[in-house]
N, C-alpha and C positions, 0 to 999 in steps of 0.2 A: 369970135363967138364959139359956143363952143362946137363939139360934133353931138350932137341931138338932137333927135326930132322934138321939138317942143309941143305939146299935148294938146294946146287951147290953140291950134293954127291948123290950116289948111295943109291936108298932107300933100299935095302936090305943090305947093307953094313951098311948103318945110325942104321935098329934096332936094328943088330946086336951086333954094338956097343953097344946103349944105355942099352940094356937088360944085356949084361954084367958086364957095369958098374954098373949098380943096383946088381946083383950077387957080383960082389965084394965089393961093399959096406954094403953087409948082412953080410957076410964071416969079414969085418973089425969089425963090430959091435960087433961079435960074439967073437971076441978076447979083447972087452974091457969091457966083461961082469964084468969079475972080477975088473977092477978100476973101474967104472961109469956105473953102473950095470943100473940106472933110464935113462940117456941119452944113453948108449947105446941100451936098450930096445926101446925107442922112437924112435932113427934115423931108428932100423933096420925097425920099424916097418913101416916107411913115405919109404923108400925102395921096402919094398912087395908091397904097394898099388901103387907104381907106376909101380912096374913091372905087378901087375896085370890088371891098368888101358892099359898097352900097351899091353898085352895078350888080352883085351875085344876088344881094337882098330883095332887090327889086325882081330879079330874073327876067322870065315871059313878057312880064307884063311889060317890060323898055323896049319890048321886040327882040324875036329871037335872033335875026341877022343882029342887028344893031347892037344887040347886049353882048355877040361875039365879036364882032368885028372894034368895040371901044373897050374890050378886055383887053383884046389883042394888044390894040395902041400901046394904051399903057404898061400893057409887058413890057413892047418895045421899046418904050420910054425909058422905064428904069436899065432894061442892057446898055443904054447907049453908057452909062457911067458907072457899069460892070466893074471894070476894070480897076479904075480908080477905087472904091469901094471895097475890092479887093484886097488890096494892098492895107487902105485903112482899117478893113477887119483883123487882119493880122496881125499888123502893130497891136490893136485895141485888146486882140487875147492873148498875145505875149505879157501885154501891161496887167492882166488882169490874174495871170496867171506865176505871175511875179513873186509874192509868200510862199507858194506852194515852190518855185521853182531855185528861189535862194537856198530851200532846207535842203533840196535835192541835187541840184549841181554847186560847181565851184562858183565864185564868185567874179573871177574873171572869164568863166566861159558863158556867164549869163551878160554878162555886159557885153563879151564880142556878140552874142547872138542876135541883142538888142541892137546894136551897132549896125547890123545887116539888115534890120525889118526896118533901122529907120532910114539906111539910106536907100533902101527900095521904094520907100514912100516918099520921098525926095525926090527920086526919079520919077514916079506918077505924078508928082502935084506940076512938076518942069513939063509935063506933057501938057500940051493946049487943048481944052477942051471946045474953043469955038465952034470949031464945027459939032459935036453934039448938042450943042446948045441951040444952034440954029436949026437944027433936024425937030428939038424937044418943042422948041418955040410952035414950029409948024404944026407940030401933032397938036398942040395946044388950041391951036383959032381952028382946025378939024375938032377937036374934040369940043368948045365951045358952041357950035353951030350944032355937032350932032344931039347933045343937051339940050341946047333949045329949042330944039324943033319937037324931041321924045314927047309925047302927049304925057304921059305919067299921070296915065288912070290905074292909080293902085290902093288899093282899101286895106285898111288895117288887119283882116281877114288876110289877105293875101299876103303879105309881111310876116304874119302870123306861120302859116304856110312856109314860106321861104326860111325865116328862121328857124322854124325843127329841122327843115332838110337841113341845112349848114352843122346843126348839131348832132342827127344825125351821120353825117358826114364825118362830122369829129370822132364822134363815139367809136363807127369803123376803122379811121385810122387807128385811134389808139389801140384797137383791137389787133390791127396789125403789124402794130410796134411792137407790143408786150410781145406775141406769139411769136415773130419772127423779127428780135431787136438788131436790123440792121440800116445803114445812114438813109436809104431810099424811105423806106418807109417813117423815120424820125421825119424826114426832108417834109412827107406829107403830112403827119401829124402836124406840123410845125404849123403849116401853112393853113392847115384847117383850124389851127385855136386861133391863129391872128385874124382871119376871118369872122370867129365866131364873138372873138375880145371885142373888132370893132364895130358888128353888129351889136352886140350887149350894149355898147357906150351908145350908137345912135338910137337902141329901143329904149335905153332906160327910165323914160319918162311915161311913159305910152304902155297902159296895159291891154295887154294881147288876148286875155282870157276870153274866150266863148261868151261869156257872162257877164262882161264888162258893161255892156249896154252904151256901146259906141254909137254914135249918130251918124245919119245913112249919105250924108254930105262927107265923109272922112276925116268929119275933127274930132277928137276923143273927147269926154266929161274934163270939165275940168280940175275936177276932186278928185279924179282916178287916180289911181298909183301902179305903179312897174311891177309888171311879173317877176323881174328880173333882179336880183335881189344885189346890195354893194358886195356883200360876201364872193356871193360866186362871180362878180367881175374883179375881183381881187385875185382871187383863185386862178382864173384864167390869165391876167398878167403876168403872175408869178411864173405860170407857166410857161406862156410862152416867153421872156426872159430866159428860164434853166434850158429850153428846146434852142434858141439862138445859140446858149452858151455850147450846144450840144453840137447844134450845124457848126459853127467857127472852128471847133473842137476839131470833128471830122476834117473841116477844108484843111488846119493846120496838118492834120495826121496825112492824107491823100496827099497834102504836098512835100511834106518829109521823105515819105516813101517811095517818088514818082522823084524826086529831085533831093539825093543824100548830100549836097553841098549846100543846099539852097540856105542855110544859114550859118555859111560859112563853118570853119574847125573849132567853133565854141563848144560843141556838146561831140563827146564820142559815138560812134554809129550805133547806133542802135536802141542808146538810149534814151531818147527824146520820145520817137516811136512806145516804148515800154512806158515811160511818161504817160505817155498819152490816151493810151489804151487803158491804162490802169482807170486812169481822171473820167473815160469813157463809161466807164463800167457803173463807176458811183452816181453819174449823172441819169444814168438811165433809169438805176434805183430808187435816185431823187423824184424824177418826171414820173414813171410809175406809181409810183406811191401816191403822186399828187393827182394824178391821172383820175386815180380809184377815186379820192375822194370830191372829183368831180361828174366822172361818167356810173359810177356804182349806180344798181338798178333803183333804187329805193330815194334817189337825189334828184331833188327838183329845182327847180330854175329859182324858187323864192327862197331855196337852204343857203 
């Protein structure tokens, strides 16, 4: 099903749902560690962030201990397959960065470098994940329980509410990007659009407006339509998309730098690093730009 609150339902019955289905779909990922160890790592991970983006959405109203302590979890959750992920990100922006990378090096120092990301990912996939799996499993029947218990008295008001803070929230990082465009403050912007991307997907159907003439029970009109326009959840993928491409970017760069062999004698020193920084520079130009045309003062949620 999908992520959405659907309009014509009970909003406490709606999160209900959706937060479950995201628990079962960590719990599925977790059982296909062992065949597709790299996609299952991925899905569970696009799972947490969207249970966590509904845990921010809800805020207060899950309880303030509670709504910190099952953010928590789930942080934890995803470090446990830190590492592994890792490794997969690297290969995946070596691959990705591959066109760019044939025009600029030789040909066989692209293939040795390749050669070194994949047997690095070779040696993480040979690593046994059981025991994080059995730690994941755990936090899972904790997290299951603290869900069901949350009363999840929250009104479309109050959602309302949470969602400007998130985009406010947004709007400041980017503010702190452009002004001071360095990996920390990208690292935040990043995580405040995926926030804000996966809120837009769960309000999409559910208009938020003041003047909506929502019913006092928490189910919205059924004729209503979404503040929230497909444009600008378009906008905000794309985004955060070129902001990934920006974090992997960085992680490759910080490990060039920190470890000059780390991909073996395929590229000469110094120029991979140059590579990189350069690829750095356009993407910031890309995300800025894109940035504007979603935070600029006069852009509204239905543009």
């Amino acid at each position: 099903m999908q992520f959405t609150l659907r309009a014509n339902k009970p909003l406490a019955e709606e999160i209900r749902r959706i937060a479950f289905e995201q628990l079962d779909g960590i719990d599925k990922q977790l059982t296909l560690l062992t065949h597709d160890r790299q996609d299952a790592i991925h899905e569970m991970r696009k799972h947490i962030k969207r249970i966590r983006a509904l845990l921010r959405l809800l805020g207060n109203t899950f309880g303030k201990r509670r709504l910190k302590k099952e953010n928590r979890r789930f942080r934890d959750m995803a470090r446990l397959f830190a590492l592994h992920r890792d490794e997969d990100a690297q290969l995946e922006t070596f691959e990705r960065l591959t066109p760019r990378l044939i025009d600029t090096f030789p040909e066989v120092d692209f293939q040795q470098c390749r050669a070194v990301l994949i047997s690095r990912q070779h040696k993480a996939v040979e690593q046994s994940v059981k025991q994080q799996t059995k730690s994941a499993q755990k936090m899972l029947v904790k997290a299951r329980k603290a869900i069901a218990a949350a009363p999840l008295n929250v009104t479309h008001q109050q959602l309302r509410k949470h969602f400007i803070q998130t985009s406010k929230q947004a709007r400041h990082a980017f503010t702190l990007a452009v002004n001071d465009p360095v990996e920390d403050h990208f690292h935040e912007w990043r995580k405040c659009i995926k926030d804000l991307l996966y809120q837009s997907e769960l309000l999409k159907k559910i208009c938020l407006s003041k003047k909506s003439g929502l019913l006092k029970k928490g189910i919205s009109l059924k004729n209503s339509s979404s503040d929230i326009s497909k444009k600008y959840r378009i906008r905000l993928d794309q985004l955060a998309e070129m902001l990934g491409d920006y974090n992997d970017i960085c992680e490759m760069l910080v490990r060039s730098k920190m470890e000059p062999q780390w991909l073996g004698d395929g590229m000469s020193e110094g120029a991979l690093e140059v590579f990189l920084e350069d690829y750095l520079k356009e993407l910031e130009h890309q995300t800025t730009q894109l940035g504007l045309s979603i935070f600029r003062p006069d852009r509204h949620l239905h543009d």
